[in-house]
C-alpha positions in Angstrom: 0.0 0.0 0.0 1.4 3.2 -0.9 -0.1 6.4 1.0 -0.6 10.2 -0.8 0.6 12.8 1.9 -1.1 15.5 0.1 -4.6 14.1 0.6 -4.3 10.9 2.1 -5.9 8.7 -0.2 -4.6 5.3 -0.1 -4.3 3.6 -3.3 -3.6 -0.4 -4.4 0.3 -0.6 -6.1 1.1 -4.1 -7.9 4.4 -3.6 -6.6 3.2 -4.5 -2.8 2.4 -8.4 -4.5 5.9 -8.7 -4.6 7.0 -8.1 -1.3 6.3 -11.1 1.7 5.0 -8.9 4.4 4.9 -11.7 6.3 8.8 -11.6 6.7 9.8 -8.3 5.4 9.9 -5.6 8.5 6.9 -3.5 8.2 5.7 -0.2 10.3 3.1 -1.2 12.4 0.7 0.1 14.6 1.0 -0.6 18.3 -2.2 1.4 19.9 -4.1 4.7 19.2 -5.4 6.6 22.0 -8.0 9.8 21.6 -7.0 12.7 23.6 -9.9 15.0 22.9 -12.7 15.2 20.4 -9.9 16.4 17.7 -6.5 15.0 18.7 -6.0 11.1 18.7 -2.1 10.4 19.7 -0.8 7.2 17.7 2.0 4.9 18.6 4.0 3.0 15.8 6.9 1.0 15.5 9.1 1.4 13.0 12.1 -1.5 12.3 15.3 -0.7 12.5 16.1 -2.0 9.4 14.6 0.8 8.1 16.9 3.0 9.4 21.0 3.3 7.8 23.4 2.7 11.0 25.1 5.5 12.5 23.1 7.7 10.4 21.1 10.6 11.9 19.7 11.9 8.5 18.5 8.5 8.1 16.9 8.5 11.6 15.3 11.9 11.5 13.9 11.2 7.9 12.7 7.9 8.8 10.9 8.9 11.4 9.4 12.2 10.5 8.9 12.3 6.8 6.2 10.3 6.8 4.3 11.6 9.6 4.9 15.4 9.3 4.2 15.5 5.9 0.6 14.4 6.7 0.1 17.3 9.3 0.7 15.0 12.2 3.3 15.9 15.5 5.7 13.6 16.8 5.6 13.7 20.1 8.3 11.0 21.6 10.4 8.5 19.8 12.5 6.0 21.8 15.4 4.7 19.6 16.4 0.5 20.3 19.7 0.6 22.5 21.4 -1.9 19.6 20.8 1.0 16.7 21.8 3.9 19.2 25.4 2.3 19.9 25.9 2.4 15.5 26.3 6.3 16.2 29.6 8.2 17.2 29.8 9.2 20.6 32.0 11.9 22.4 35.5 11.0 22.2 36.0 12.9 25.2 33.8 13.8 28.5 34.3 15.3 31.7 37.2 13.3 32.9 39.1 12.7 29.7 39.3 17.1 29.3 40.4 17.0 32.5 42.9 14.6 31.8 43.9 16.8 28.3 44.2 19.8 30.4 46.0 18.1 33.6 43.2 19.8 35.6 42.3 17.7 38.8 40.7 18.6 42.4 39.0 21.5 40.8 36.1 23.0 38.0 37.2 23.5 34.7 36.6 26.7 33.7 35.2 28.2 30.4 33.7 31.2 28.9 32.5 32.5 25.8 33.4 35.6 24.7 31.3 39.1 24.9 30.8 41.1 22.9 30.1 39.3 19.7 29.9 42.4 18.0 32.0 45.6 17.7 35.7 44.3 19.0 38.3 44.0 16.5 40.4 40.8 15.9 43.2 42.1 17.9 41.0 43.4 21.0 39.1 40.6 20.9 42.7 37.7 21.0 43.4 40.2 24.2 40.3 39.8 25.5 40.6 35.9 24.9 44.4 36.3 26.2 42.9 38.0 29.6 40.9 35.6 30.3 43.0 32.3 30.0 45.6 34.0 31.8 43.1 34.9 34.5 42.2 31.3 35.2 39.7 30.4 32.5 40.6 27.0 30.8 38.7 27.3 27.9 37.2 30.1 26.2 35.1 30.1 23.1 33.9 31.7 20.0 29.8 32.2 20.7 27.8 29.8 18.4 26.4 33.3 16.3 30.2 34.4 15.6 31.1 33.5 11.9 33.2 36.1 9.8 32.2 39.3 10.2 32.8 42.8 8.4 35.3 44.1 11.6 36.0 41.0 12.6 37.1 38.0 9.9 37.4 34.7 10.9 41.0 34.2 9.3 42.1 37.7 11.2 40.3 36.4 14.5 41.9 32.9 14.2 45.4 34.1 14.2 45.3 36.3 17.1 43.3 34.1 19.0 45.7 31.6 18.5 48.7 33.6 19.7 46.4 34.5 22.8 46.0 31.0 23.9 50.1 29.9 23.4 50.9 33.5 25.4 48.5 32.6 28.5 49.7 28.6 28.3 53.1 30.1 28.0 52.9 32.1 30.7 50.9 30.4 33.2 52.4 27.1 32.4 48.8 25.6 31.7 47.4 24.0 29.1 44.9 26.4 27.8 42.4 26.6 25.0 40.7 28.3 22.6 37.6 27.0 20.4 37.2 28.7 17.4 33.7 28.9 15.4 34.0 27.5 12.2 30.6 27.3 11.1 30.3 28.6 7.4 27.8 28.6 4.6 29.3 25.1 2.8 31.1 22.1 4.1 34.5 22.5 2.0 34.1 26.1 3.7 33.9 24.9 7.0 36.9 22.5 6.7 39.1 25.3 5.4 39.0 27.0 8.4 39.5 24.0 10.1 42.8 23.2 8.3 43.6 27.0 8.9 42.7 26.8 12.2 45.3 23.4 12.7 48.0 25.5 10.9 48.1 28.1 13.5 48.1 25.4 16.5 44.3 25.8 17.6 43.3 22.1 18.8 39.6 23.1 19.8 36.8 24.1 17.4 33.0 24.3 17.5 30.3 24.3 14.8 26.5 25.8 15.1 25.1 22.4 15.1 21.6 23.8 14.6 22.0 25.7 11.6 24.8 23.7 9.9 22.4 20.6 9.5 23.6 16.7 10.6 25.5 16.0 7.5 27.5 19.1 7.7 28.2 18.1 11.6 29.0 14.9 10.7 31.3 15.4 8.1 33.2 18.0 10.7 33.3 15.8 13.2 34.7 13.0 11.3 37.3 15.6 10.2 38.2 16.3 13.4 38.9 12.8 14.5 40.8 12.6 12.0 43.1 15.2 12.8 43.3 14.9 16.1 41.2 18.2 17.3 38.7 18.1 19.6 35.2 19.3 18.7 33.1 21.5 21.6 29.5 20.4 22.2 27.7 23.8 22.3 24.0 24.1 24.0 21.5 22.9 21.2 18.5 24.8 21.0 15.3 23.3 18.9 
């Protein structure tokens, strides 16, 4: 049975006589419950097998095209525990910055830079520069700074990078600095990434809101693979 989202007519296809339902995975419905006299919430389960492993595009579209497109709301989905552990994880947490920054017995201590707007790339590396020296262990790029008129990325990345190696130098600490590399494209993104490397910066975040789960994927892969550690930034829906 094929299903039209535009006006949910249902319509016979010859190609569903060639499928054994019997044995081939197949949404079904677990249990329909009415909430009032115009919403009715509807639980399905959807095999895995639908789904590619360790692919979030694949989990999202799965799961949502379907029903969205037909005016419905998802409300919950629970993922199985064997198709969850197909994804990347963290490589590090808690304990294994601490263990990068030979911080123990203590909070690690970070901060994202204010203002956004209005320093210029060298204020702004002495503002990061300040603050590492001060105490701060990490200090950050906010999630809405790209390249902007008074402030370019490639300008900001080099004296932010000099900032971090001066406080590390001088407090004998291992500091760092986690530049924004979020950009319009991909191949954008990892070119500041590889610029970033260059300069010595081993700490970088992406916008992973706006940049989409194949962009974020594809940075964090690159980042793995050059040994740099990606920053989890607060999501936001």
């Amino acid at each position: 049975l094929l299903v039209s989202a535009a006006n949910g007519d249902w319509v016979e296809s010859w190609t569903g006589s060639l499928v054994d339902h019997e044995t081939v995975p197949q949404v079904k419905l677990l249990e329909t419950k009415r909430v009032d006299s115009s919403t009715v919430n509807v639980s399905l389960i959807i095999p895995q097998e639908m789904v590619e492993a360790g692919s979030m595009v694949s989990l999202i579209s799965v799961i949502s095209a379907p029903i969205t497109s037909t005016g419905a709301r998802i409300v919950d989905a629970r993922i199985p525990v064997g198709l969850a552990r197909t994804f990347k994880t963290p490589s590090y947490g808690v304990i294994g910055m601490r263990d990068l920054a030979s911080k123990y017995g203590r909070p690690l201590l970070s901060s994202t830079m204010r203002p956004m707007n209005g320093l210029s790339p060298k204020m702004y590396g002495r503002a990061v520069y300040e603050t590492l020296k001060g105490g701060v262990d990490m200090t950050a790029d906010p999630t809405m700074m790209h390249s902007l008129p008074d402030n370019s990325w490639r300008r900001r990345f080099r004296f932010v990078a000099e900032a971090a190696f001066a406080a590390q130098q001088e407090t004998g600490e291992v500091k760092y600095h986690a530049v924004n590399i979020s950009a319009p494209t991909v191949e954008d993104m990892t070119a500041r990434a590889e610029y970033a490397k260059e300069l010595g910066i081993n700490m970088m975040i992406v916008d992973s809101s706006a940049v989409g789960w194949s962009a974020l994927a594809s940075v964090v892969n690159w980042c793995q693979n050059n040994d740099v550690i990606i920053g989890a930034m607060g999501g936001r829906s």
